[in-house]
N, C-alpha and C positions, 0 to 999 in steps of 0.2 A: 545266573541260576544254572545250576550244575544237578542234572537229574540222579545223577549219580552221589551225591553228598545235599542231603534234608537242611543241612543248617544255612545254604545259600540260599534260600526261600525267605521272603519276608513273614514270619512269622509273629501272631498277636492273639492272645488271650485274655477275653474281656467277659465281664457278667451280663448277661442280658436279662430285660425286664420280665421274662418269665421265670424268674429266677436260676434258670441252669448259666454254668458258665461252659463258654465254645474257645476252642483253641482253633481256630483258624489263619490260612497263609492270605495275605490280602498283598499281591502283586499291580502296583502301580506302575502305567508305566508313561516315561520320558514326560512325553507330551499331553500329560492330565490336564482336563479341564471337567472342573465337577455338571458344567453344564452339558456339555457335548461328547464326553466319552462312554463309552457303554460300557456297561458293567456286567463279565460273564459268572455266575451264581455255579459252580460246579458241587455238584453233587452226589459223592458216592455210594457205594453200595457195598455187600457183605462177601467176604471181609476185610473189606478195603478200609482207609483212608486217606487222609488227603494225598498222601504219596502218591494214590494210584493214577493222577493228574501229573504226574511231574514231568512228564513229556512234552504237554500241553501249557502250561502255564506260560512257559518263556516264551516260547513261539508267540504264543497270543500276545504277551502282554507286551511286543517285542511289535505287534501288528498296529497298536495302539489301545488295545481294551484294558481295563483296569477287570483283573480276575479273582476273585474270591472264593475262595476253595476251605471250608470248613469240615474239621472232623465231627461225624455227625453224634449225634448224642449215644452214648455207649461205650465210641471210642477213643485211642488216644489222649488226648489230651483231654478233651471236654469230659463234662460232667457226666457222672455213670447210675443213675436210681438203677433201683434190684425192681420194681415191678411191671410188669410187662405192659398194662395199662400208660405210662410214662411216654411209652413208644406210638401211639396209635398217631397218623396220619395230622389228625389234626393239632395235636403238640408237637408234632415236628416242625408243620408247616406254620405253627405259632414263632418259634423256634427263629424260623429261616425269615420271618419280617420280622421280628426282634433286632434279628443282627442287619437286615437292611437299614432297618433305621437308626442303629445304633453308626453306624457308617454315612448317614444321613444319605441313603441311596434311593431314589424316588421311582427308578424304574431300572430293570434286570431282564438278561435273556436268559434263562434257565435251562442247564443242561444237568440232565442225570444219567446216571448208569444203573442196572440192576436194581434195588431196593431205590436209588432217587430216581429212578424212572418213574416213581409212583408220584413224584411234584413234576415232573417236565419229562412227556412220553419222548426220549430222544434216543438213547444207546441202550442194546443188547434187550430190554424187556419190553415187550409190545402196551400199548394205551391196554387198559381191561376197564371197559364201563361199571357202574356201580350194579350190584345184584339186588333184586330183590328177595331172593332167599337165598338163606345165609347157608353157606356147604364148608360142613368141619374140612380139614385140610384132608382127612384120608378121604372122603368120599373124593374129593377134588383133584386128588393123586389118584383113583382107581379111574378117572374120568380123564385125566391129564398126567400118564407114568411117568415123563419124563420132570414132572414133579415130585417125583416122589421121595426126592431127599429130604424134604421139608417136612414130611413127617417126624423124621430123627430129629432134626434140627428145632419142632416143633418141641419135642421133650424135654421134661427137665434135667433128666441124665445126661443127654447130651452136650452141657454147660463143663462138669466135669472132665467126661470121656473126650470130650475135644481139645481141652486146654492139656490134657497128660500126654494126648497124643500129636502137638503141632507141630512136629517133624515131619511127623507124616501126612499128617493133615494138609499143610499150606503146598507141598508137590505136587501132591495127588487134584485137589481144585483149579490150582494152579498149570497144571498139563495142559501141553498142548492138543491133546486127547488124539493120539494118532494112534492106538491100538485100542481094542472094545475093552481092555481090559482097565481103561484110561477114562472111561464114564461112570460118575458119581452120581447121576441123576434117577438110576431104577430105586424102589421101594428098598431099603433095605444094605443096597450094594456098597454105599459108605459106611455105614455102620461096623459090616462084617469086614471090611478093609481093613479099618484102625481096631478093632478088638481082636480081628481072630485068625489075619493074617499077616506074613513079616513082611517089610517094606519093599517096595520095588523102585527100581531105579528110574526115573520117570524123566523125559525131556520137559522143562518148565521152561513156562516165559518168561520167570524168571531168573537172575542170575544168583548167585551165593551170597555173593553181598546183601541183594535185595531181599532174598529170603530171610536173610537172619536180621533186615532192618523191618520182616514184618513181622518175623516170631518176635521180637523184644514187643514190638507195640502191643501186640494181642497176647503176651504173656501174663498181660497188664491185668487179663480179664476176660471171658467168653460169655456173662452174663449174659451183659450188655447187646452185644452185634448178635446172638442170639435171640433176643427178647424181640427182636422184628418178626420172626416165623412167629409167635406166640402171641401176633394182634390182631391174626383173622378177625375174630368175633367183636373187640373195638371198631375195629376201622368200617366193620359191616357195618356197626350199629348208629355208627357216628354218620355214615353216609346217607342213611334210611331218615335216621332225624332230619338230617340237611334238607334232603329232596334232592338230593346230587342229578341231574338229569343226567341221560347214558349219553347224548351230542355232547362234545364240546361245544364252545362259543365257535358262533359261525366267522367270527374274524377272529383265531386265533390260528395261526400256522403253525405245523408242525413236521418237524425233520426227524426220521428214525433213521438212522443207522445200523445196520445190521450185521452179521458174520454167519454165512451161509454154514459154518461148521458148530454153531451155538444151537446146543441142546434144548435149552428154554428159552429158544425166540423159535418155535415152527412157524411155517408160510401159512399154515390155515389161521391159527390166531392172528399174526399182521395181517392176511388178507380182513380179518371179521372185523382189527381194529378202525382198517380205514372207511367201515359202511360208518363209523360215528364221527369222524372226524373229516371237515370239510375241503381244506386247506391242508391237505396231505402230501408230504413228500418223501420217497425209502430209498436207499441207498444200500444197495446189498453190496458188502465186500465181500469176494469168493475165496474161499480156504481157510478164511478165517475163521475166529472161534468166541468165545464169551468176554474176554482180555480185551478189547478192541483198541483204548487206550494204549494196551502194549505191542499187542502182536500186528496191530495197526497204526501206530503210532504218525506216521506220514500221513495219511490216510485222515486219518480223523483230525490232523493239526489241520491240514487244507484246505475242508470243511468249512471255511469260513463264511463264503461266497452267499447260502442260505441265511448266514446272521445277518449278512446285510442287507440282503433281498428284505430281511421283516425290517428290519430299520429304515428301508427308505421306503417300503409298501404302508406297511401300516405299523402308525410311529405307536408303542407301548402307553397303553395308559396311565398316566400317572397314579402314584398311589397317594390317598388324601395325609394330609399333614399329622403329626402325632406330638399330640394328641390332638384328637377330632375337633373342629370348631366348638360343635354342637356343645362339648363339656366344658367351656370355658363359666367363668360367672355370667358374663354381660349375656350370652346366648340364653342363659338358663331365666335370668330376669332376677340373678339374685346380688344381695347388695352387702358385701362382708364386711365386719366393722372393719371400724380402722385402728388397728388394734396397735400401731404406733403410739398412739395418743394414751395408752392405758402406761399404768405404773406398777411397776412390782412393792406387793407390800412385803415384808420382812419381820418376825415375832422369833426373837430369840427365847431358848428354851433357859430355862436356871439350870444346865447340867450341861457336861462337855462331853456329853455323850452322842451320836449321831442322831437325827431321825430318820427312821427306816421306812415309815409306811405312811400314806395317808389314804384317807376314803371316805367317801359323801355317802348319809345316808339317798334311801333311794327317793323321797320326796325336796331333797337338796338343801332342808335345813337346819341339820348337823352332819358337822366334820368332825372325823375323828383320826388321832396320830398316835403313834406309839413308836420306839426304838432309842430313848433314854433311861430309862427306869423298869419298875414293874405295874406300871401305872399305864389304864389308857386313857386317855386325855380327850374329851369331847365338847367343844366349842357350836355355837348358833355364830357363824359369822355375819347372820345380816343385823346381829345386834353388837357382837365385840369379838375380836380374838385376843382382847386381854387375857396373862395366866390367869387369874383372879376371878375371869368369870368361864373358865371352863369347869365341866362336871368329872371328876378324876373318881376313875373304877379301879378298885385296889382289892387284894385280899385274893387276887383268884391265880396268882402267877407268884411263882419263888423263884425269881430270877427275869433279867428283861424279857420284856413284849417286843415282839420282831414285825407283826404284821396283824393288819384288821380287817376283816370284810364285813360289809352290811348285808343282813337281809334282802332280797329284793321283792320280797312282798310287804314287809312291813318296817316303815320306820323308823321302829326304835330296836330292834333288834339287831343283834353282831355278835361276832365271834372274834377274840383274838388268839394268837399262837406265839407259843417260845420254842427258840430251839435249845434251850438249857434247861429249862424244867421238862422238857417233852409234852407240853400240856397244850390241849383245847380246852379253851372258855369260853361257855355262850352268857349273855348277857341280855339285860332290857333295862333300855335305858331308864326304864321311868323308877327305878329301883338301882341303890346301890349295892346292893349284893347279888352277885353271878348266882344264873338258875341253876346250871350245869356246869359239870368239871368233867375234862375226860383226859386220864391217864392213857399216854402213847407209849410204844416200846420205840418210836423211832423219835426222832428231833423235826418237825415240818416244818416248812420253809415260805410256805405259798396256802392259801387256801380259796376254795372260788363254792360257792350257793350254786344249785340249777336254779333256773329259772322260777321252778315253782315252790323255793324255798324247801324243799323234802329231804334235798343232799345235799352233800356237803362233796369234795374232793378237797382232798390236802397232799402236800407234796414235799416229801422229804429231803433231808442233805445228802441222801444217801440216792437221790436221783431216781427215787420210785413213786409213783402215786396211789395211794389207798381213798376210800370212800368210807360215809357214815349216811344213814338213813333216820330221817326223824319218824316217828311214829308208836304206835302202842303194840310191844308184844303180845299181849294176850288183852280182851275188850275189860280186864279189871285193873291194868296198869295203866300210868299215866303215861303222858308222851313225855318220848326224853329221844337223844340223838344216841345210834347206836353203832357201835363199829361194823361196819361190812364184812362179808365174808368171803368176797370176791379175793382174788390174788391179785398180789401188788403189782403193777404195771413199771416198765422203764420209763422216764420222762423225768423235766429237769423244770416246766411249766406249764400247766395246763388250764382248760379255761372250758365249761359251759358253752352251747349253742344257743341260741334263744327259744328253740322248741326244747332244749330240753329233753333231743332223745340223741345228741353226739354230744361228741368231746374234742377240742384239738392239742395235741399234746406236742411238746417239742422237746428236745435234748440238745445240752451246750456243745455236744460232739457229734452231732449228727446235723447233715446238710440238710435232710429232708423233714418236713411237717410229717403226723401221723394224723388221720382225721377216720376218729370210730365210732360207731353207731355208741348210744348208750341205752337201757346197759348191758348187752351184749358183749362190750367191748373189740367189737369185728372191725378190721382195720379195713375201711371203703376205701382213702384215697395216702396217698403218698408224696406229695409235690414236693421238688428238688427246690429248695430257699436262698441256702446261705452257706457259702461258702467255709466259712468260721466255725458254723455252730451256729443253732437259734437259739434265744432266750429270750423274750417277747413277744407275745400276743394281744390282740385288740380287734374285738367283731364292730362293724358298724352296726350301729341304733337300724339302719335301714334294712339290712340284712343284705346287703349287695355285696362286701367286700370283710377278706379276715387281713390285717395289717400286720406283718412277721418282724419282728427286726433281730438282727444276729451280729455278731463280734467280728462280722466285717464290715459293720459300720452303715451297712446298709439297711430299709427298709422293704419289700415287699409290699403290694398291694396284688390281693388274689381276690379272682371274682369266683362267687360262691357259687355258680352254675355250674362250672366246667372245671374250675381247681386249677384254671392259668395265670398266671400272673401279669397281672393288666399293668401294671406301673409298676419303677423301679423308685425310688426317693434316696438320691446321694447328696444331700445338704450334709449329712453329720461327718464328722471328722474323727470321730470315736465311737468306741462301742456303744450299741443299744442299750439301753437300760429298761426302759421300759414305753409302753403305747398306749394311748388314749383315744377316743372320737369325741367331738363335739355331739349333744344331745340331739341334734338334725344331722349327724354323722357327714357335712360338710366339711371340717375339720380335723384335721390329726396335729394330737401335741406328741412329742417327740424327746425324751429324758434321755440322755448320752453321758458318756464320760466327762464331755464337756460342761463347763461352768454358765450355761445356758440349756432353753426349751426352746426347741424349733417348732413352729407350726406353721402345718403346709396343708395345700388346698387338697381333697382327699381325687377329687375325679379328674383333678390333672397331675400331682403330685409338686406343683410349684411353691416352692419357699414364699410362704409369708410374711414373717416375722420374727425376730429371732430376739428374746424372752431372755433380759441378761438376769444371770441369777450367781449368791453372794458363794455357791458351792455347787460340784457335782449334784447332780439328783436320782437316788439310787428306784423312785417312782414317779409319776402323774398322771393327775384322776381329773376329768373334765367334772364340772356342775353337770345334772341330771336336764338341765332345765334351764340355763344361762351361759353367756360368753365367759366363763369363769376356771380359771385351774390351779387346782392345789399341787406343791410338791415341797421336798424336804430334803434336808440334808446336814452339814456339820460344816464350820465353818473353823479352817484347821488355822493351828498356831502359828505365829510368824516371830523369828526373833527378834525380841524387843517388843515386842506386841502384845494384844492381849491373850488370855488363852483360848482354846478349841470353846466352841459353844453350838448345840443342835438348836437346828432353826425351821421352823413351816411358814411356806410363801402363798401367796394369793396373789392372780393377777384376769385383772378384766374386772367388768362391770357387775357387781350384786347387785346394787341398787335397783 
C-alpha cells in the first residue's frame, strides 16, 4: 500500500441495501480472523475522500485491524442524488450499517474527521449535542465566525463557482494556513478569494501529485460534498423526532484529536463538548492544523493505544443480526404455504403473438389479458380459463391492446391502451360495447387508476406521464373521462399511493425514485434505487413498504416512513420486469428476464420459491384476495419445433 499511488489499495464497489451504491477500500490484514480482529470504520469529511486516509490505512492494517474506508456518498466513486435531503445524518448513518453488514461486520470502532465526526466525535470537529432550536447557518456563523464559510458553501451557487474554480480552491483549503491571508473560515473571505482575486501561491499539505489526484476526483462533481452544508434543517429535524438526548451513552468512550492551529476545533467548544461526554479523552497536537491525517500523519497513525484501551475496557456491543429475529415467519406466528407443492397452469393463446399484460379485477373474479390482437380477453378463473369461455371486448382498438387496468372501486370496470392506435378505452364488463374512447396524440404504455377511481395516469413511449379526470363538466353533462391539463411529467412508470394524494414515478435512465404529492405534482422525496435505471414499482397492501426493481437486476424494499431502503432482494439474474405483493403484502412475486417468477418473503427479503414458467414474463399480478398469480408471455419458435404461441399462466391455489 503505496500512499502515493490509489491503485495499491484494496479497492471494492458494492450496492447496498439502501439502495445507494459505495466505492470503498476494505484493507484486510495478514492475520484476519472474522471473530477477533477489529474492524476500524474511517470516515471522511469535505472535501475529502477515501484518499485522505492513505497514510493511515497500511500502518493500521499492517498492526492487525481490518480498515474500511468508504467514499462517502456524493463522492468519488459512490453514488451522487442532487437533493440535499439524501444527505441528512440519518441516511448516511443508514448508509454506514448497510455496508457493515454487507461486510457481515458485527461491531466497528469508528473514526471520523470533519463532516464524519458527526457519526464518531474523534478528529478535527468537536462532539456538538443536539439543539433544540433550529439556528439557520448565518445566525450560527454570526455566533460562531470562524464558521462562516458555510454560508457560501451553504448556497446553491457555490456548487458551480467551486467546481470552475478547483485550482484554486483545493490550495487555498488545503494550506497550511501560516499567513492570515491563508484563512477561509471568515463570512465571505472564500468566496471573494476564488471570484474576485488572482491565485496566490500557497504552501499545501499537499503535494502536486496529490493535488491533481483530488482535482480529477471532485472534477467528478461539487453537488454532492456540498450538499452536507445544506442539511442543517434535516439533521435538526431528524434529531428532535429521535429525542437525541445532548449525553452521550455513559459507557461509550471517546478520543478527539486535535490541532492546536484548526480554525473550526476552538478550545471553548471541545471544552463545552466534554461537560456531555463522560469517558473523554483530547489529544491536542501543537502547530498543527485541520489535515491532521496529513500534516499529522505519525501522530495520528500512533494513536492506537486509545483503540485498544476500548477493546479491552469495554468490549463493543454487538449489533443484532440482519435481518432482525423479530421479522422472520415463525417470530411473527405466520404459516406460508407451501407453495412447492402448487403447479403452474399454462393456456396457450390461438396467435403467435406475445401476451403483454395481465390484471385481476378488484374483487378477484375476473382476469383480464391482452398483447395478441385487438381484443381484450376476460376469463372467471374459478370457473374455466378455457378460450371458449372467455368474454372477448372488441370494436374499441384498431390495432393491438398492449396493457389493461381494472377499476379499483368497482368490478367490472377497465380500461385498455395501444400504442399503435394511441387509443384509451374504458369498458364494463357487463356490456360489450366500450362506454368511452379517447383519442391520444402520444402512444401509452402503462396506465394506473387512484385509488378512488376519479384518474387515471397513463404513460407514454415517449417517457412522459399525463392524467385524465372522470367527472361532469358542467351539472347538465354526463360523466365521461377527460384529458388533464396539467403538463406532462418525465417518467418511464408510475403508479398511485393508496391515499391517493401521491405518485411514485421512475425513469429507465435515472437511478433515483421520484415521489410527489398529487396533484400538486411537488417532488417530496428522491431516494437513490438502481443502479441501471428503474422500471418497476409495487406498493404493499399494508402500506409499509414501495418494492423498486431496475435493470440491474435487483430489487429494493423501501420503507414508506423515511424513504430508506430496508432490504436489498438479489435472487434475480436478470432485469426486472415487473412487481407484485400478495393481498396480506407478506409476499413479493418477482417477473425478470428470466424464464421464471421469484417469490420472496417481503419483511426479510428471502427466496421462496422460484415459479418455473414456459417464457420470459414481461408482467405479474397477485389475486386480490388468494395465494394466486397471473403472468404472460410468448413462448418463441425453436427449429424444428412448433411455432411462437402467447400464453397466460396461473399458479397457486383458487380453490
Amino acid at each position: 500500500m503505496d500512499p502515493r499511488n490509489p491503485d495499491t489499495f484494496n479497492h471494492r464497489v458494492q450496492k447496498l441495501y439502501t439502495g445507494r451504491t459505495y466505492h470503498f477500500v476494505d484493507q484486510i490484514p495478514d492475520n484476519y480472523d472474522s471473530k477477533r480482529t477489529t474492524t476500524l470504520l474511517c470516515i471522511h469529511g469535505f472535501p475529502d475522500f477515501w484518499y485522505g486516509w492513505r497514510h493511515q490505512i497500511g500502518p493500521w492494517a499492517r498492526e492487525g485491524y481490518r480498515v474500511v474506508v468508504p467514499d462517502m456518498l456524493g463522492y468519488g466513486g459512490t453514488s451522487k442524488p442532487i437533493e440535499a435531503a439524501d444527505y441528512s445524518t440519518k441516511k448516511l448513518c443508514a448508509d454506514l450499517v448497510a455496508l457493515l453488514d454487507l461486510l457481515l461486520i458485527k461491531k466497528a470502532v469508528v473514526i471520523g474527521h470533519d463532516w464524519g465526526s458527526y457519526t464518531a466525535g474523534r478528529l478535527s470537529v468537536p462532539y456538538t449535542p443536539p439543539s433544540p432550536v433550529y439556528l439557520p447557518i448565518e445566525e450560527v456563523a454570526k455566533k460562531a465566525p470562524n464558521l462562516g464559510y458555510q454560508v457560501y458553501f451553504a448556497s446553491p451557487k457555490s456548487t458551480l463557482e467551486v467546481l470552475a474554480h478547483l485550482r484554486k480552491f483545493l490550495p487555498f483549503v488545503y494550506s497550511l494556513k501560516t499567513g492570515p491571508d491563508d484563512d477561509f473560515t471568515p463570512t465571505g473571505a472564500l468566496e471573494e478569494y476564488l471570484i474576485h482575486k488572482p491565485a496566490i501561491k500557497r504552501n499545501s499539505v499537499l503535494t502536486e501529485k496529490e493535488l491533481q489526484i483530488y482535482e480529477s476526483e471532485l472534477s467528478k462533481g461539487m453537488w454532492g460534498p456540498l450538499n452536507y452544508y445544506r442539511t442543517s434543517k434535516f439533521r435538526h429535524d431528524e434529531e428532535l423526532a429521535a429525542g437525541l438526548p445532548s449525553n452521550l451513552r455513559a459507557d461509550l468512550p471517546v478520543l478527539f484529536i486535535w490541532g492546536t492551529k484548526d480554525a473550526t476545533a476552538t478550545t471553548s467548544v471541545i471544552n463545552k463538548s466534554k461537560k456531555f461526554i463522560q469517558r473523554y479523552q483530547d489529544v491536542a497536537i501543537e502547530g498543527r492544523g485541520h489535515w491532521l491525517m496529513v500534516e499529522a500523519k505519525n501522530e495520528v497513525t500512533l494513536h492506537l493505544e486509545p483503540v485498544k484501551m476500548i477493546e479491552e475496557e469495554e468490549p463493543i456491543l454487538e449489533r443484532q443480526p440482519s435481518p432482525p429475529p423479530h421479522t422472520t415467519f415463525a417470530a411473527r406466528g405466520i404459516h406460508p404455504p407451501n407453495f412447492s407443492a402448487f403447479k403452474p397452469r399454462d393456456y396457450r393463446m390461438p396467435n403467435p403473438q406475445p401476451m403483454n399484460h395481465v390484471a385481476w379485477s378488484c374483487d378477484g373474479k375476473k382476469l383480464a389479458a391482452v398483447g395478441i390482437d385487438k381484443v381484450v380477453r376476460v376469463w372467471q378463473p374459478d370457473k374455466s380459463m378455457d378460450m371458449r369461455s372467455a368474454s372477448n371486448y372488441t370494436g374499441g382498438h384498431s390495432d393491438d391492446v398492449d396493457y389493461v387496468s381494472w377499476n379499483p372501486t368497482h368490478p367490472e370496470l377497465f380500461c385498455s391502451s395501444s400504442q399503435r392506435d394511441r387509443r384509451l378505452v374504458f369498458w364494463d364488463a357487463r356490456q360489450s360495447r366500450y362506454t368511452q374512447q379517447v383519442s391520444l396524440k402520444v402512444s401509452p404504455v402503462q396506465t394506473c387508476y387512484s385509488p378512488d377511481g376519479k384518474s387515471l395516469l397513463y404513460v407514454s413511449a415517449g417517457h412522459q406521464f399525463f392524467f385524465m379526470t372522470h367527472g361532469r363538466p358542467n351539472p347538465d353533462a354526463k360523466e365521461e373521462w377527460r384529458l388533464s391539463d396539467k403538463d406532462p411529467q418525465i417518467g418511464s412508470h408510475a403508479i398511485f399511493n393508496h391515499l391517493g394524494d401521491g405518485i411514485v414515478v421512475t425513469h429507465h435512465q435515472e437511478h433515483t425514485l421520484r415521489v410527489m404529492d398529487f396533484p400538486s405534482l411537488q417532488v417530496r422525496e428522491s431516494p437513490a434505487a438502481h443502479v441501471g435505471g428503474c422500471v418497476a414499482l409495487a406498493l404493499d397492501p399494508r402500506g409499509r413498504y414501495l418494492a423498486s426493481g431496475g435493470l440491474d437486476s435487483i430489487v429494493n424494499m423501501f420503507d414508506l416512513n423515511d424513504w430508506i431502503c430496508a432490504r436489498t432482494i438479489t435472487v434475480c439474474e436478470y432485469n426486472i420486469n415487473a412487481l407484485s405483493f400478495s393481498y396480506d403484502g407478506e409476499y413479493l412475486a418477482i417477473a425478470s428476464g428470466g424464464s421464471h417468477i421469484d417469490l420472496c418473503a417481503t419483511e426479510t427479503g428471502a427466496p421462496l420459491h422460484r415459479v418455473p414458467a414456459l417464457a420470459p414474463s414481461p408482467t405479474v399480478s397477485w389475486h386480490p384476495s388468494k395465494y394466486v398469480i397471473a403472468y404472460c408471455g410468448q413462448i418463441k419458435a425453436r427449429e424444428g419445433g412448433p411455432p411462437p404461441v402467447g400464453i397466460v399462466s396461473l399458479f397457486g391455489l383458487l380453490e
